[in-house]
N, C-alpha and C positions, 0 to 999 in steps of 0.2 A: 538645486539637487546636490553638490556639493558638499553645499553646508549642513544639510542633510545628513550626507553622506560621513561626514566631521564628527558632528554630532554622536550618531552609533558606536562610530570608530573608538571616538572618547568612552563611551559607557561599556562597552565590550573592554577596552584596554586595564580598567576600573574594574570592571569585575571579575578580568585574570587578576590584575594585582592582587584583587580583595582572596581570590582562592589562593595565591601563591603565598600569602602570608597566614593566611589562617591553618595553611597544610604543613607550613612552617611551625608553624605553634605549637599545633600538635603534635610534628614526628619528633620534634626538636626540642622544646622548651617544657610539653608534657606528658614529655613520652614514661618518664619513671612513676610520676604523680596514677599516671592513667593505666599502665600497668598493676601499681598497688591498688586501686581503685578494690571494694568489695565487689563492686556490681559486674567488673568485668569480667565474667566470670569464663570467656575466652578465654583469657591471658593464662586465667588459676589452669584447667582444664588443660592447656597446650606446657605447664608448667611441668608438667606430672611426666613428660617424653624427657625432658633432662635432667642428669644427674644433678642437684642440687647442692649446692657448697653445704658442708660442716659447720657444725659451730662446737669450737674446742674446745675446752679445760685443760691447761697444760699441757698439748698437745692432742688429747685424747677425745674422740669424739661424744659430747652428747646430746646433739643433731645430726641424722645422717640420712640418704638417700639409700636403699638398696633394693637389689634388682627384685624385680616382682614378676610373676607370668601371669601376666592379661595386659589389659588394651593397657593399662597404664605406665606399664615398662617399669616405675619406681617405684618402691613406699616410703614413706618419712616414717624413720624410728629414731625412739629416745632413751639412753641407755639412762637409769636412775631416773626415772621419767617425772616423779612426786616433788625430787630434791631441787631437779633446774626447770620446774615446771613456770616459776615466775619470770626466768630468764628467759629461755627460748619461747617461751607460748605453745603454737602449734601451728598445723596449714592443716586443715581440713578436705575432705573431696569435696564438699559442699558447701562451704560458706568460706569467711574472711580469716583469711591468716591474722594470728595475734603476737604479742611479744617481739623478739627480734626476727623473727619467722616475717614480722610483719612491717617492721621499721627498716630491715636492710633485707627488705624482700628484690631489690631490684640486683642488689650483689649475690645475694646466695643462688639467685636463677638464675644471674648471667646477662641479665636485661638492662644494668645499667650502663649510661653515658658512658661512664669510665671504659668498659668493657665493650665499648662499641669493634674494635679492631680486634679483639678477641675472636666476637661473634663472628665477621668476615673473612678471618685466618680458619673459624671452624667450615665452616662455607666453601673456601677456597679446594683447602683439605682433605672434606670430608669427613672430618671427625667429627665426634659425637658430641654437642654442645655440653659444657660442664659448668658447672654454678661457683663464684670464688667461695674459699673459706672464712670463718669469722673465729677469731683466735680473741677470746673474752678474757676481761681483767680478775674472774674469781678464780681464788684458793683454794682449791680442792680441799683442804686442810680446815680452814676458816669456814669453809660451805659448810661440812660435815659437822663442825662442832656447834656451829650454829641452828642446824637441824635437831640434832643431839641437844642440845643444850633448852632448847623449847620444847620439847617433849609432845606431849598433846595438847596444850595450849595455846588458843589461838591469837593470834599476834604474828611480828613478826623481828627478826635481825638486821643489823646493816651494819658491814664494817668496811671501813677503807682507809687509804691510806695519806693521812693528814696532806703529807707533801706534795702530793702529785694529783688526787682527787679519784686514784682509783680505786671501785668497787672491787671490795676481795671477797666480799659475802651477800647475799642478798635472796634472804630466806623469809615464805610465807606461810602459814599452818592453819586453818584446813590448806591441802594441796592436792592436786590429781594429776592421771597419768595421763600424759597428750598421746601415748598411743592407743587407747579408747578411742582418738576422734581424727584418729589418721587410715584406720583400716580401709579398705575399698569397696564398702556395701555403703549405700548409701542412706539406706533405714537403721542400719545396725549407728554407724556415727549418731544420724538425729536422735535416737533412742539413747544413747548415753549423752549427748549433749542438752537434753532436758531433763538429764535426770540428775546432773548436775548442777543444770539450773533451779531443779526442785530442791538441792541440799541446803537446810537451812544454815549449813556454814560456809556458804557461797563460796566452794574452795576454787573457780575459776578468779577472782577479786586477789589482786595481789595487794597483801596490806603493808607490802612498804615503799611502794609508789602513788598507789591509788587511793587509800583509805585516809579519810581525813579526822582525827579526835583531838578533842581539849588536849593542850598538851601540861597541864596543871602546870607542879613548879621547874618542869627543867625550862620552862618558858623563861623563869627567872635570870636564867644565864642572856637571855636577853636586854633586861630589862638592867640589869647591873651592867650589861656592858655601855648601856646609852646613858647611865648614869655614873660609871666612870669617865667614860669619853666627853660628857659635858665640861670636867674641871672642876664641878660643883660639889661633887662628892667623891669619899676616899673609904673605902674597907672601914676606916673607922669612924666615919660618918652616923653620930647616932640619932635615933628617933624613940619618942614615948611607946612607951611597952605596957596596953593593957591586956587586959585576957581578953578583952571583946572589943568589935569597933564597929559602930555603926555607920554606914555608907552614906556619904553625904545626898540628901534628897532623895534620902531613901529611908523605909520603916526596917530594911536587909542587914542581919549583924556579921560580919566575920569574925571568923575562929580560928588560932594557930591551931594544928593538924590536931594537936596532941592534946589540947583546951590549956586551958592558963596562958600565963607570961611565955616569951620567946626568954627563956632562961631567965634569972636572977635579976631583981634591981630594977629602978624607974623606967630606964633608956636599955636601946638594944643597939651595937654598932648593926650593918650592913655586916658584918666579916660574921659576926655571930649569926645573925638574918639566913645567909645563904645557906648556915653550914649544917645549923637545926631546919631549915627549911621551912621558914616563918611565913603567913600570910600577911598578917598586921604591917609588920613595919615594912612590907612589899607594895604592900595597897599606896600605905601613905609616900614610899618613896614614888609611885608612880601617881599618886596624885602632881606631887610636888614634880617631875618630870611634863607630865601632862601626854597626852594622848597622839601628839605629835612627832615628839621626839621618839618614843616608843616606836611606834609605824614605821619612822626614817629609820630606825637600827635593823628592826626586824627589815625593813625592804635591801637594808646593805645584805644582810643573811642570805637571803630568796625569797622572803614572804611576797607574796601578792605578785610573784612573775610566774611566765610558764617558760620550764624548759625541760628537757628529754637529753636522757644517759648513753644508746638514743631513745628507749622504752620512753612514751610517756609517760609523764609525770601529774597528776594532781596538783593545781595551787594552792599551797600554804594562805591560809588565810590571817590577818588582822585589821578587824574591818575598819572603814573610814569616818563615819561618823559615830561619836562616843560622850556620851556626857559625864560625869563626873564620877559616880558610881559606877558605871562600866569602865571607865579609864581603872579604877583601884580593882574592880576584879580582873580586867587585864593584866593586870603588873604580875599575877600568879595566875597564866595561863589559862585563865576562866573566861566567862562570857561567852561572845561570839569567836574568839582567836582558836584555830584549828592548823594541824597542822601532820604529815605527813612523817613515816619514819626515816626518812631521806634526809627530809630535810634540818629533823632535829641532829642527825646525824652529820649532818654540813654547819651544825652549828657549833658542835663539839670542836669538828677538823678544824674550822677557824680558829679557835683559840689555840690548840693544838700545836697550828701552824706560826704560832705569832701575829696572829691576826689578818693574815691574807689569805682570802677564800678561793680554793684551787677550782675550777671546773668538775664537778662528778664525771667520769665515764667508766662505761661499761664494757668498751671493746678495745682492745690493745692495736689489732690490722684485720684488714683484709686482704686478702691474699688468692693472684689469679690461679687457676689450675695449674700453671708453668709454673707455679713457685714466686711469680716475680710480685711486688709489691704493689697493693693499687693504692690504699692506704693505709699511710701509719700514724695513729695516735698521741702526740706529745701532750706532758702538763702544759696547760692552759690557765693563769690566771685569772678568775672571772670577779673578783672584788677585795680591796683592801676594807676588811670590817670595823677595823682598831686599829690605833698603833702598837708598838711590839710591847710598849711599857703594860697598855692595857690587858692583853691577854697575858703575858707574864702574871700577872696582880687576878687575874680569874685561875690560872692555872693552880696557882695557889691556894685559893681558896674553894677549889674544884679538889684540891688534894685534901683539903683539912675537912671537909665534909664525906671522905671517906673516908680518912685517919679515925676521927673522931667526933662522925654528926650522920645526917639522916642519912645518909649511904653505904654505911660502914660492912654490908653484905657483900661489898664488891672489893674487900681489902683483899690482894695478894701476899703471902711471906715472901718478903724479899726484894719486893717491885712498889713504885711508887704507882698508884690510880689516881687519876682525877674522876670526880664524877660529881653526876646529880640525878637524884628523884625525884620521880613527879607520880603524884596521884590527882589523879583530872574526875571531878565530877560529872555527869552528861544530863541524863533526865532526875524529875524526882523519884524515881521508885527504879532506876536500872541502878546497873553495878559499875563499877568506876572504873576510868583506863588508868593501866600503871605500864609506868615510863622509869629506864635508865637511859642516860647518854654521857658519857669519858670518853677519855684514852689511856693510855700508857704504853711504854713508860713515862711517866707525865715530866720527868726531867728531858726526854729525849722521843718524844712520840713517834712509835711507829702503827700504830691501831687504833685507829675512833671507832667508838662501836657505841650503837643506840636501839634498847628492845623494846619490845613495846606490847603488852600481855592485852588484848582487849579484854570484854565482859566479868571483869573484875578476876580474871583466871581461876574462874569457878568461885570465888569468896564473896560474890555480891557485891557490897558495899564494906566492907569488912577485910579486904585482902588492901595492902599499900607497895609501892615501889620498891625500897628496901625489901619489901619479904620476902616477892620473886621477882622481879624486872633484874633487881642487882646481883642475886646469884649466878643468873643465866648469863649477864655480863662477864662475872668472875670466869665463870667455864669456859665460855668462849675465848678471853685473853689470855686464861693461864692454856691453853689449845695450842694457838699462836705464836704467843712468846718461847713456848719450850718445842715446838716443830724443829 
């Protein structure tokens, strides 16, 4: 009887434990995960009783909570709703918070870890639960002129700031207003939120996190820098210059952009290569690289990781296996290699920076209702890409291809630019992406900036990099630099 008796004792004591830890897990370990959850749609619902933290531009709010008369006590409004639409997102009544609405959903409610003693002082109190602030790293100044500066074409900007990895701009075009999908009727939101899902310029899709395109020739900045960093080759490193080159094991011809020679003469150095923005002697320098060493540069960059600003982010792609003809239209951004405007924009700030790749972020602090700090921000070093020699020796020849080679739309009087264009082909019959990504001032960088026009911005196949990607660049740094 006893042992009986043992026995139960044993399986009851087992399956307190087993509830004591599982209750643990939850309240504890996923309590924020299961708050953000979409499904719980609890959580969203009992969200709408508390004033919700801000999210700032230089102080000034353009996410905010205000008082509302009905059951919900709040509404989330967005002041310039279109411009910071890819930054904040939105919280809807009826579905899943998106943007930073959705990544520091657990601080702007008040829900998270950190703020646990917050929550229990409002308790103790009496006071009315309040949500922390989120004080963001863009430029009011930078925002605007990269709005401006894009016009109606859709694409999108990204600028920030070499040294430290913060986002001063980060602009999408189509865009919509999230106060559409914040009101308090709940047919009136779903009726705008399919009717933006019916736009065929899908302006909820922010195209400089999430959209992935060929990133034609600023891929090149790539591809030279895994062939500087080898020792193998030098800027003046030359190869045979025809006007056509057919792809090995393949019936597939390449063409420099413009047909003919990559300039005058048998041979073309690399330094002329970047500057006219040659395929030929890209293909063959990445033959001669080969399809590995490629990968390992682009993966120092960010290709093939996933990480978040905190916004998710899209993975940059360059795929893994490649035979020999796809190794040579890699080396000019073709094939399968894809890549987002973030990221091209992280490729710029490396070199920029002398070669080490700062962390991207997007939010400076947050900050409790008290004012007091919950978290603050520092640069972050996320990878050494090059040595300083090598990005030095690209800076350069980032400068001479705006000086006087396929970039030269993005010249400023008085200011040194570095740059590159890319025109990316996609299918046989669509229209081509075009791509700028620099900085300046390229002796002293303080702005990388990367645009990115998709659907050939309106010119088919017929529009290129230089014709609008680089002006929209010029706008936006001459913006910047004279604030």
């Amino acid at each position: 009887m006893n042992r009986e008796l043992k026995r139960v004792s044993i399986v009851v004591m087992l399956m307190f434990v087993a509830l004591l830890v599982s209750t643990t897990i939850v309240q504890v370990f996923q309590a924020d995960s299961l708050s953000a959850d979409a499904r719980n749609t609890r959580t969203l619902y009992d969200s709408y009783s508390v004033e919700r933290g801000p999210i700032l531009v230089a102080g000034e709010p353009i996410a905010q909570s205000m008082p509302a008369d009905d059951e919900y006590k709040f509404q989330r409004t967005y002041s310039n709703g279109p411009l910071y639409a890819p930054i904040t997102g939105f919280i809807p009544l009826n579905g899943a918070p998106t943007g930073l609405e959705h990544s520091l959903n657990g601080e702007l409610s008040g829900t998270s870890d950190a703020q646990f003693f917050d929550k229990m002082n409002a308790l103790i109190t009496g006071q009315n639960p309040k949500g922390a602030s989120v004080e963001v790293t863009i430029d009011p100044v930078a925002q605007q002129a990269a709005w401006d500066a894009l016009g109606d074409l859709t694409g999108s900007v990204v600028v920030s700031e070499p040294a430290t990895g913060r986002i001063l701009a980060l602009v999408s075009k189509p865009s919509y207003d999230p106060n559409l999908l914040t009101v308090h009727d709940n047919q009136q939101v779903t009726d705008n939120y399919q009717s933006l899902l019916n736009d065929d310029g899908n302006p909820l899709l922010s195209r400089a996190t999430k959209t992935l395109n060929p990133p034609g020739s600023v891929f090149k900045l790539v591809v030279m820098t895994a062939a500087l960093e080898s020792g193998k080759f030098t800027p003046e490193s030359t190869f045979p210059n025809p006007p056509t080159y057919q792809l090995p094991g393949s019936s597939a011809v390449v063409i420099n952009s413009g047909g003919g020679t990559c300039g005058g003469g048998d041979t073309v150095t690399l330094a002329t290569a970047l500057r006219l923005s040659c395929n030929i002697p890209l293909a063959e320098l990445g033959l001669q690289l080969g399809n590995k060493a490629i990968r390992d540069t682009a993966e120092k960059f960010g290709f093939n990781s996933d990480y978040s600003i905190p916004l998710d982010v899209s993975q940059s792609v360059y795929p893994t296996v490649l035979d020999d003809a796809q190794t040579a239209l890699s080396a000019f951004g073709q094939t399968d290699v894809r890549a987002t405007a973030l990221q091209m924009a992280m490729v710029s700030a490396a070199i920029a920076n002398g070669g080490q790749l700062m962390t991207p972020n997007l939010v400076d602090k947050v900050t409790a209702p008290d004012l007091s700090p919950i978290q603050v921000f520092e640069p972050e070093a996320m990878k050494r890409v090059m040595s300083a020699e090598t990005a030095a020796t690209l800076n350069q020849m980032m400068v001479n291809g705006v000086q006087d080679g396929a970039a030269s739309n993005a010249r400023i009087d008085g200011v040194k630019v570095a740059g590159k264009t890319g025109t990316a082909e996609n299918a046989e019959d669509e229209p081509y992406t075009l791509w700028f990504t620099g900085f300046a001032p390229a002796e002293d960088p303080k702005y990388a900036i990367t645009v990115l026009v998709e659907n050939g911005g309106g010119l088919g196949q017929t529009g290129y990099g230089n014709l609008l990607a680089a002006p929209i660049a010029k706008e936006v740094l001459e913006a910047v630099l004279n604030k």
